[in-house]
DSSP file (Angstrom, degrees, kcal/mol; ACC not computed):
  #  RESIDUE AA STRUCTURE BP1 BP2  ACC     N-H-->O    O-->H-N    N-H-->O    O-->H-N    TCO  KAPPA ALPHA  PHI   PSI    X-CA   Y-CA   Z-CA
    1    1 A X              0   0    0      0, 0.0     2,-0.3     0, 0.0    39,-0.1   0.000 360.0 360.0 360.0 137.5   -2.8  -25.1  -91.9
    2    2 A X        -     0   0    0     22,-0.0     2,-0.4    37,-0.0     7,-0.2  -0.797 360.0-110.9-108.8 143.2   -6.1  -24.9  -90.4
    3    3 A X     >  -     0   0    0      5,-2.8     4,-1.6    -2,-0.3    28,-0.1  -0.470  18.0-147.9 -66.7 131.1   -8.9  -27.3  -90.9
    4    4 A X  T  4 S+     0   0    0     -2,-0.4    -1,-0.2     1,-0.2    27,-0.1   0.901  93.8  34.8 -76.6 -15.8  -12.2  -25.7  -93.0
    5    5 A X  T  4 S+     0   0    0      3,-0.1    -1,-0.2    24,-0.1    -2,-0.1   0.857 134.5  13.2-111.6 -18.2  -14.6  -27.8  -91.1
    6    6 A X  T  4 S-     0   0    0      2,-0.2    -2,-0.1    23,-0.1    -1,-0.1   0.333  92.2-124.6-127.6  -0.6  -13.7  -28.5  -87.6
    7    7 A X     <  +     0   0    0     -4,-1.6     2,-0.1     1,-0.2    -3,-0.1   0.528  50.5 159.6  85.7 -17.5  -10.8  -25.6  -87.2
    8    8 A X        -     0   0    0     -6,-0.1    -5,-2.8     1,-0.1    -1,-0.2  -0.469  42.9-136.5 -63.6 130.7   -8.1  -28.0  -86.0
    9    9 A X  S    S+     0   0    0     -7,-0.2     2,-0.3    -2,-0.1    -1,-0.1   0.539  76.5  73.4 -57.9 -31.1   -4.9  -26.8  -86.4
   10   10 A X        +     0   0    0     -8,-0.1    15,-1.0     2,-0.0    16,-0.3  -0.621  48.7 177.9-128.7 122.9   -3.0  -30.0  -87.8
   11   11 A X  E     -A   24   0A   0     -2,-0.3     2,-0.5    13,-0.2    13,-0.2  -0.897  14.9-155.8-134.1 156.0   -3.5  -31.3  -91.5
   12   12 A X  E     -A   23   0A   0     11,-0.7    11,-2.6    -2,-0.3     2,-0.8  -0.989  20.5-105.7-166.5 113.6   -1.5  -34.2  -92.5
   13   13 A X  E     -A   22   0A   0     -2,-0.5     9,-0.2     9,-0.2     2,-0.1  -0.574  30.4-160.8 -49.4  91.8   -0.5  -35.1  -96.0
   14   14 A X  E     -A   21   0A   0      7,-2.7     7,-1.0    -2,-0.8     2,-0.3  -0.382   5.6-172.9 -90.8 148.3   -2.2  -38.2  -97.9
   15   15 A X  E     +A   20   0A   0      5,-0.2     2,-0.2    -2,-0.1     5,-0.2  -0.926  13.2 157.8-143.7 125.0   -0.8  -39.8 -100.7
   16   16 A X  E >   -A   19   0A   0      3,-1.9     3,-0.9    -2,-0.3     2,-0.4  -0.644  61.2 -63.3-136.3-171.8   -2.7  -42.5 -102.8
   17   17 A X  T 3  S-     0   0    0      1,-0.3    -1,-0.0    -2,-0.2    -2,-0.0  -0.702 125.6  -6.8 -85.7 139.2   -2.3  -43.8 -106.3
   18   18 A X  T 3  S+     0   0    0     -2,-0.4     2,-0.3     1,-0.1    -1,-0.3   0.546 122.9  87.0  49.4  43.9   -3.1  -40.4 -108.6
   19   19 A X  E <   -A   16   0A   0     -3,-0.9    -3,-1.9    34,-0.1     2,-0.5  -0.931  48.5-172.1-144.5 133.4   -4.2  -38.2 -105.4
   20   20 A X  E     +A   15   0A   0     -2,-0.3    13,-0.4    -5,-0.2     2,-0.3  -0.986  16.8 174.7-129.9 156.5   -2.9  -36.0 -102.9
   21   21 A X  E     -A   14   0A   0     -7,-1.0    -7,-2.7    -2,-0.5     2,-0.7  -0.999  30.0-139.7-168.1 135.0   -4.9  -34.7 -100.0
   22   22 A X  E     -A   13   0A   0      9,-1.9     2,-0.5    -2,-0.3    -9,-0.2  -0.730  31.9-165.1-112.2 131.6   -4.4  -33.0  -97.4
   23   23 A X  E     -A   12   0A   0    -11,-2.6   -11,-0.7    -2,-0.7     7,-0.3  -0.852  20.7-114.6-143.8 143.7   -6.6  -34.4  -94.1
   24   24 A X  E  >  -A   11   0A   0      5,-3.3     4,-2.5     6,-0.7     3,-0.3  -0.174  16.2-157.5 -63.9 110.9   -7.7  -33.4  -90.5
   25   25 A X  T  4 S+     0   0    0    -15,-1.0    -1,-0.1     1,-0.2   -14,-0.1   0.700  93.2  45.2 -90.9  17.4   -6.4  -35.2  -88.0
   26   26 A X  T  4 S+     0   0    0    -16,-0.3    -1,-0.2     3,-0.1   -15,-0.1   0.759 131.7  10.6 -81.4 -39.8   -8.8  -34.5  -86.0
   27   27 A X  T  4 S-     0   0    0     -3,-0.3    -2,-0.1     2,-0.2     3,-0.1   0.433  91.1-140.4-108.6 -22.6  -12.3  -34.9  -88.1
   28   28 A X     <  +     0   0    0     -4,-2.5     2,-0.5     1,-0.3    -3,-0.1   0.698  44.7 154.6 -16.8  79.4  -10.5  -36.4  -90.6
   29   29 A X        -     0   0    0      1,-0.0    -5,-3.3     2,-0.0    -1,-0.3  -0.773  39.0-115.3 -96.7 152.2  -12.1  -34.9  -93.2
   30   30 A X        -     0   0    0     -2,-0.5    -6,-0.7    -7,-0.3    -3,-0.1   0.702  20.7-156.8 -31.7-161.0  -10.1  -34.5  -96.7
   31   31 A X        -     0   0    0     -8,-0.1    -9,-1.9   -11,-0.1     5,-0.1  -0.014  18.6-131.0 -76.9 116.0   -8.9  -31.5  -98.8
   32   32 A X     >  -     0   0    0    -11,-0.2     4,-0.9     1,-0.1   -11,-0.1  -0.125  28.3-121.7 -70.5 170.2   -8.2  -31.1 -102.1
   33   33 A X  T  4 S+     0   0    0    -13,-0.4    -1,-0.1     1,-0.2     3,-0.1   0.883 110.4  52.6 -73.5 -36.7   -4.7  -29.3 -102.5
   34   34 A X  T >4 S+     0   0    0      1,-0.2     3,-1.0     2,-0.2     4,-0.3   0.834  95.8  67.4 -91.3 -19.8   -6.4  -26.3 -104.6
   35   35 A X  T 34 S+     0   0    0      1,-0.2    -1,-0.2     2,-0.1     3,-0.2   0.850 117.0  23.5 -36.9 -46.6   -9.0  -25.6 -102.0
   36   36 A X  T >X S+     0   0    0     -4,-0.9     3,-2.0     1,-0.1     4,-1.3   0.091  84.8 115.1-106.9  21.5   -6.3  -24.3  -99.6
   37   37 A X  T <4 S+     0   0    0     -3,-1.0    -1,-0.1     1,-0.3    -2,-0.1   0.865  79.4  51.4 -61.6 -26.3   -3.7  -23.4 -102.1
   38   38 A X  T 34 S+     0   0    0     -4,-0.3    -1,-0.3     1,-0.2    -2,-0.1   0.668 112.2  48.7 -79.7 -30.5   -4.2  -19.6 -100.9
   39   39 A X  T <4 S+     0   0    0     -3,-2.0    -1,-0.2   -37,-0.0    -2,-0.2   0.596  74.6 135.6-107.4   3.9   -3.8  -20.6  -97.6
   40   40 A X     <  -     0   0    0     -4,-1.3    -3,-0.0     4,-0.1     3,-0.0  -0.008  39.6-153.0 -49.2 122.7   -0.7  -22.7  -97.6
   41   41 A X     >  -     0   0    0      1,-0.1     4,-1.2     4,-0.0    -2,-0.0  -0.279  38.5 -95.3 -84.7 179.1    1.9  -21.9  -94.6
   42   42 A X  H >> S+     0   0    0      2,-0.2     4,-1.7     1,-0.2     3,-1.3   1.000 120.1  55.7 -51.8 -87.8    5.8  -22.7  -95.2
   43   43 A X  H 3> S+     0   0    0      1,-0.3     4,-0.7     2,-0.2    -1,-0.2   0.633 110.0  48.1   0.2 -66.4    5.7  -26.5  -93.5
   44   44 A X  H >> S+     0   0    0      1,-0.3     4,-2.4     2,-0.2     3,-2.1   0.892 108.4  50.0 -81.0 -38.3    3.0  -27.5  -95.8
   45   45 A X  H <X S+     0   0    0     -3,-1.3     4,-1.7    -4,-1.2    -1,-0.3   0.904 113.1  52.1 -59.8 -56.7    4.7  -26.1  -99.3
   46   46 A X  H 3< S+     0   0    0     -4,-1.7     4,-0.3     1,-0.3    -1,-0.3   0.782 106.6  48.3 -55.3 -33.2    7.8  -28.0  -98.2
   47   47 A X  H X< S+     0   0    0     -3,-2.1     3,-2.2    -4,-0.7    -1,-0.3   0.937 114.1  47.1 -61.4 -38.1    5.9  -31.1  -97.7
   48   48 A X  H >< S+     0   0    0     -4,-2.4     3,-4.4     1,-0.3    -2,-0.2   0.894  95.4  74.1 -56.4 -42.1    4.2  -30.6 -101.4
   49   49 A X  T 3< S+     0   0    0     -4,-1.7    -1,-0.3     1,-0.3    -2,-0.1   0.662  86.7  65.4 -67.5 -29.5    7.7  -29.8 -103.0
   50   50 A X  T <  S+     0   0    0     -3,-2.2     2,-0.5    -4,-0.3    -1,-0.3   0.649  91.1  78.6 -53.8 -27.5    8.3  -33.8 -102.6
   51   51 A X    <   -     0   0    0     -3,-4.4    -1,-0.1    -4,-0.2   -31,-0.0  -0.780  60.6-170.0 -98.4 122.9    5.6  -34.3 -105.0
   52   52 A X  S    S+     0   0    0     -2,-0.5     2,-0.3     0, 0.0    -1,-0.1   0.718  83.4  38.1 -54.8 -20.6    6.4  -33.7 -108.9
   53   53 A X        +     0   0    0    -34,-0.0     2,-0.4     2,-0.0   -34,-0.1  -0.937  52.7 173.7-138.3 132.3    2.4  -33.9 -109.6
   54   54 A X        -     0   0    0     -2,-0.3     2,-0.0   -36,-0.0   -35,-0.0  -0.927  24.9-153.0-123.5 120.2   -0.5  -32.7 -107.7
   55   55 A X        -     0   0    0     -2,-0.4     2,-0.2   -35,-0.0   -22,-0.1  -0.187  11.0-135.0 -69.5-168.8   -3.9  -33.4 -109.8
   56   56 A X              0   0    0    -23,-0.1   -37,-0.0   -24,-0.1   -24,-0.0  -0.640 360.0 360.0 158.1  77.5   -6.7  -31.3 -109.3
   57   57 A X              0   0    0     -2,-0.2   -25,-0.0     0, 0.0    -2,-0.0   0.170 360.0 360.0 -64.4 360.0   -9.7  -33.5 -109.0
């Protein structure tokens, strides 16, 4: 997964009370889950699969 604002390769899974988001650990700017949903590689899908719920804030 690539970052949309700074390009950094690396995105890192957030989990908070009724959010998940996925964020640059480089800029660390945010993403919502359906923003990149198109672009999701294998890795990240596996991480998502842990969660039963994604919202779509």
């Amino acid at each position: 997964m690539q970052c949309k604002l700074c390009g950094h390769e690396k995105l890192e899974l957030v989990r908070r009370c009724r959010q998940v988001r996925l964020r640059c650990e480089s800029c660390g700017k945010e993403h919502r889950i359906h923003e990149l949903a198109a672009e999701l590689d294998p890795e990240t899908e596996k991480l998502l699969e842990r969660h039963n719920c994604i919202i779509y804030d």
